[in-house]
Wavefront OBJ file of the C-alpha trace (Angstrom):
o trace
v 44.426 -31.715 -48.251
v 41.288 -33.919 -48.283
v 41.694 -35.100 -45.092
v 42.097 -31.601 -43.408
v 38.968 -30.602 -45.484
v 37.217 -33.649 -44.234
v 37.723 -33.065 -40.420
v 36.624 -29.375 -41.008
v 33.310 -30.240 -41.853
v 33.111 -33.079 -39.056
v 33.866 -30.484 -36.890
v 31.231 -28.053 -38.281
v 28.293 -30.611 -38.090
v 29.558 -31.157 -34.667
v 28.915 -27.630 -33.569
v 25.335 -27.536 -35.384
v 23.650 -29.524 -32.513
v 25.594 -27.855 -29.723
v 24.282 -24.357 -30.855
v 20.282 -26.135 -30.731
v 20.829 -27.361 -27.288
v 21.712 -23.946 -26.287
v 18.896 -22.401 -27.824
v 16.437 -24.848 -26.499
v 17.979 -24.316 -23.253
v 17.674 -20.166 -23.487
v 14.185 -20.818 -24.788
v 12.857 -23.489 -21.786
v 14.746 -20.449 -19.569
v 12.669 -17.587 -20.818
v 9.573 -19.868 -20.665
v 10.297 -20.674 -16.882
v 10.730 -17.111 -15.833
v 7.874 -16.228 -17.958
v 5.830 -19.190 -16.143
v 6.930 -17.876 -12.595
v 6.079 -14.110 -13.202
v 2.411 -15.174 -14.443
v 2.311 -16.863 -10.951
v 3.351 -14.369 -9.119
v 1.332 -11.832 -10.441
v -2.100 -13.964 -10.223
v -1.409 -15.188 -6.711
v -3.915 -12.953 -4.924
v -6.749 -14.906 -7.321
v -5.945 -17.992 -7.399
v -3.329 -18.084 -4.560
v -5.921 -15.959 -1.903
v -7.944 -19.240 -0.392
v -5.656 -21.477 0.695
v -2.970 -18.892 1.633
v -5.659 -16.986 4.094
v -5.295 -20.213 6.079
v -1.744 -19.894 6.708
v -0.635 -18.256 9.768
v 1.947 -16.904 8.219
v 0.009 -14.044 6.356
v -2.341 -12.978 9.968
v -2.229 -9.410 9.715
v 0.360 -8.160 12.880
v 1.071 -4.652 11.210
v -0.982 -1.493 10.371
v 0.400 1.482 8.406
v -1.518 4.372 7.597
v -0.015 7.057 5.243
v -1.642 10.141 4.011
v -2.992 11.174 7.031
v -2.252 14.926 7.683
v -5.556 15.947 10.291
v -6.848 12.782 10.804
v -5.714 10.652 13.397
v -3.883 7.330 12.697
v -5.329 5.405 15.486
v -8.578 6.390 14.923
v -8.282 4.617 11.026
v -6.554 1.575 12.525
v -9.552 1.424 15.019
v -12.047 1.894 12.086
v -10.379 -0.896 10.148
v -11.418 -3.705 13.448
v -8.715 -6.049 12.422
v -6.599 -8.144 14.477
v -4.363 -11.277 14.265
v -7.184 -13.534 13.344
v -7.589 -11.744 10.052
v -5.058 -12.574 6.741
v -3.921 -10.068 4.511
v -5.458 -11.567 1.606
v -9.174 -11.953 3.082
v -10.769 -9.064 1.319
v -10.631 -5.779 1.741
v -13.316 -4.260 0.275
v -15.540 -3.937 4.041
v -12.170 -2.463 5.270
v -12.234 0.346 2.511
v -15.585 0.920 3.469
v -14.877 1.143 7.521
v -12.573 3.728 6.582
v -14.518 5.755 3.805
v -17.139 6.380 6.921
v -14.739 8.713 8.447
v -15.731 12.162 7.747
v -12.108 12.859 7.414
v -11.331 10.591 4.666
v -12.045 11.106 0.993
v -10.891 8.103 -0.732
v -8.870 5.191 0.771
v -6.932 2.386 -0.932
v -5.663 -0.604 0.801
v -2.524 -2.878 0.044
v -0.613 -5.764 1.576
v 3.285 -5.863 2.430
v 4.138 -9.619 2.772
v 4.120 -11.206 5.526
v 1.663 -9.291 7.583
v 1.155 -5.680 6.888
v -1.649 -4.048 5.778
v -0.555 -0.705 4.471
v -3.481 2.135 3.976
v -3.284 4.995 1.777
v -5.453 7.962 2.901
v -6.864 11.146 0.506
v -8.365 13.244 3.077
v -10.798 15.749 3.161
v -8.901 19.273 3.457
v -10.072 22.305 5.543
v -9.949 25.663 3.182
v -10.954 27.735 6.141
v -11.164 28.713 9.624
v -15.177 29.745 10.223
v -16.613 31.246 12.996
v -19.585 29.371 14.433
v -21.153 30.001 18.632
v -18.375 27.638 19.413
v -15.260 28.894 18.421
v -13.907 28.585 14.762
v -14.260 25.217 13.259
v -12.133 23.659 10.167
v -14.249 23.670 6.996
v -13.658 22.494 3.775
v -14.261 23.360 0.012
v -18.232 21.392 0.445
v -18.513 23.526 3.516
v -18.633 20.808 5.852
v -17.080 21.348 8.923
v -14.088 18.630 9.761
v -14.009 16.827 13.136
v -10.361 18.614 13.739
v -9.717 20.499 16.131
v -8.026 23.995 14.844
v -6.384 24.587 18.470
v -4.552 20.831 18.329
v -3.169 21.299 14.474
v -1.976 25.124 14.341
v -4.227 25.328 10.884
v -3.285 29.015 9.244
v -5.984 29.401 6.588
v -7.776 32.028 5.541
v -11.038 33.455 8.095
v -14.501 33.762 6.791
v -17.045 35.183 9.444
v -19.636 32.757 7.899
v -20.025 30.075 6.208
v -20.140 31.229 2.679
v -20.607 28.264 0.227
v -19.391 30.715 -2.512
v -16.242 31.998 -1.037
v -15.818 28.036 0.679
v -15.662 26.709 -3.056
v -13.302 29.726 -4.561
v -10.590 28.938 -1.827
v -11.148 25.194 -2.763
v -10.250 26.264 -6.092
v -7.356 28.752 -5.324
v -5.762 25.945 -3.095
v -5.739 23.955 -6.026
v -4.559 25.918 -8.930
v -3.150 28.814 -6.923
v -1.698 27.284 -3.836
v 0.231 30.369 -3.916
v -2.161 32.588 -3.569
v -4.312 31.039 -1.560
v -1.200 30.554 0.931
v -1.532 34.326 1.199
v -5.098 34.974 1.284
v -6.174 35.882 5.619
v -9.696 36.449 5.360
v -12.772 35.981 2.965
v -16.024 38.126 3.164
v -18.378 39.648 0.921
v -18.202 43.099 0.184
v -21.674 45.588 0.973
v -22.872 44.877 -2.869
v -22.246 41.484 -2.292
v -19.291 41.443 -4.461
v -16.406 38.483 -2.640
v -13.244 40.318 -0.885
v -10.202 38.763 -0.018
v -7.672 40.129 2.029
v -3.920 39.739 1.630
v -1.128 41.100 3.143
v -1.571 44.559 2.383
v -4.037 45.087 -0.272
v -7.259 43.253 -1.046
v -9.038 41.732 -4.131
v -12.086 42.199 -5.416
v -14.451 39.980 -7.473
v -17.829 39.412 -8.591
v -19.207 35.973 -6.992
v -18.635 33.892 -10.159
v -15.232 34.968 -10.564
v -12.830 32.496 -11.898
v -9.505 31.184 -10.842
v -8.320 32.492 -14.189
v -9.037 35.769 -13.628
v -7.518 35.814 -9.867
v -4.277 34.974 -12.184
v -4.757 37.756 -14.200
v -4.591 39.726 -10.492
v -1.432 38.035 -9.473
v 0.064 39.062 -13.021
v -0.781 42.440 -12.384
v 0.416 42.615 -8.483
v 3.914 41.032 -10.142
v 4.342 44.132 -12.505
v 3.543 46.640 -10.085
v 5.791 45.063 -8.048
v 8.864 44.780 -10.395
v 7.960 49.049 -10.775
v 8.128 49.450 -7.320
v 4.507 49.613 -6.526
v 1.978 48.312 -4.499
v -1.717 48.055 -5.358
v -3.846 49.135 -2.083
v -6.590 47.074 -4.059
v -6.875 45.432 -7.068
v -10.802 45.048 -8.372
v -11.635 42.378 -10.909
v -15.200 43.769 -11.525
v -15.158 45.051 -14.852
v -14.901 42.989 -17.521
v -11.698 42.087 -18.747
v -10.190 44.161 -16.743
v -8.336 44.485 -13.420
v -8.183 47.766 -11.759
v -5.204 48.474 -9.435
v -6.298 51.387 -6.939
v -2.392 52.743 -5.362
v -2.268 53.444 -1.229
v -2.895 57.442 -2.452
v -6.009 56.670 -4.255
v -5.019 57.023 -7.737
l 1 2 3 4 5 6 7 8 9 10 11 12 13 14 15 16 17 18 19 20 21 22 23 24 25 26 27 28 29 30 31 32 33 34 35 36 37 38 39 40 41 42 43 44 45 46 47 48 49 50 51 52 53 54 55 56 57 58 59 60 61 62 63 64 65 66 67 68 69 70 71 72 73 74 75 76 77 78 79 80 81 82 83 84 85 86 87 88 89 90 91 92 93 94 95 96 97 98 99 100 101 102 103 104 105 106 107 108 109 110 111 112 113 114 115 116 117 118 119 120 121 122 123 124 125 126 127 128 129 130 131 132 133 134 135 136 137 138 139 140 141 142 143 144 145 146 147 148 149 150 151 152 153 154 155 156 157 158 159 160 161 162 163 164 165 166 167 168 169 170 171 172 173 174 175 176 177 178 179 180 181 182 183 184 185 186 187 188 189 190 191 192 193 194 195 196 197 198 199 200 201 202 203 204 205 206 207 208 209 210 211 212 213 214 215 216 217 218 219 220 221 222 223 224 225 226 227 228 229 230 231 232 233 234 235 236 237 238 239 240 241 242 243 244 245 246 247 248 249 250 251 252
């Protein structure tokens, strides 16, 4: 009985030190792939000088997302790189290149190991088709016209005979919060009292100048329960305070 008792505990101190080892081992582990990650993810600091040297990382590949108006080739042109530039040389005068472009309204830049440069476009989009001695030009919420042209992209926007800063900045708006509505909208103008008119497909709205997008979605609310009645407003007039008047095809 002593002697089995005996070579129990033997075999229980034995075990002791075989259980450390393993969780020295586990812990060097986790500190290794601990080590590695904070290497990886400083590399384009401390990594950036030496590895702009190698070959290796020349830039042979541009890709350009985003884009929707503006032409690919004209960013990659803008960007004047070519296999004598790395991807980790700095890309800050490349952001700027590209921020130059009318078009563009923000721009980031990132790499794709080995050789890729990959740039993100925001751009700049059109709200409306205006008028002007040459033909109708792209314009956007700002009400500066956009070097696209509206016969080479098929643009179906809404027409304004002028160029209306007002009217410019509430389709900027609808286009945001009511892509919906603004999807429908064909033609902006101001109304003989100055008032803004839009015209849908049909019946028209009508607003004051400072009217808000909250109060165009008090017009859609009222459009959708006419509708579900079997009725369509001829025009629905957001003039009067807190209010929307729905004028029927008979007048009433």
């Amino acid at each position: 009985m002593t002697e089995r008792h005996g070579s129990s505990v033997a075999s229980g101190s034995a075990a002791a030190p075989v259980d450390a080892a393993a969780r020295r081992r586990r812990r060097r582990r986790r500190l290794g792939i601990l080590a590695a990650l904070v290497v990886v993810g400083t590399l384009p600091w401390w990594g950036a000088v030496p590895l702009r040297r190698l070959e290796f990382f020349r830039v042979r590949r541009v890709v350009v997302e985003g884009t929707r108006y503006a032409e690919p080739t004209e960013i990659v042109s803008r960007l004047r790189v070519d296999t004598t530039v790395s991807i980790w040389d700095d890309v800050a005068p490349l952001v700027a290149r590209v921020e130059s472009h009318p078009q563009v309204r923000a721009v980031r830049i990132g790499r794709r190991l080995p050789g890729t440069l990959v740039v993100r476009i925001e751009e700049r989009l059109p709200v409306a088709l205006v008028a002007s001695p040459r033909g109708f030009a792209l314009v956007d919420a700002r009400g500066v016209t956009l070097p696209v042209d509206p016969s080479k992209v098929g643009a179906d926007l809404p027409v304004l005979a002028a160029r209306d800063t007002t009217l410019l900045r509430l389709l900027g708006s609808l286009r945001d919060s009511l892509p919906a509505l603004f999807a429908e909208v064909s033609e902006g103008r101001r109304g003989g009292r100055g008032e803004v008119v839009l015209v849908l497909p049909g019946h028209r709205l009508l607003a004051l100048p400072q009217v808000t997008v909250g109060r165009l979605a008090e017009a859609v609310a009222v459009a959708q329960d006419l509708a579900r009645r079997g009725l369509v407003a001829a025009e629905l007039d957001l003039r009067f305070r807190d209010q929307v008047v729905a004028r029927l095809p008979d007048g009433s």
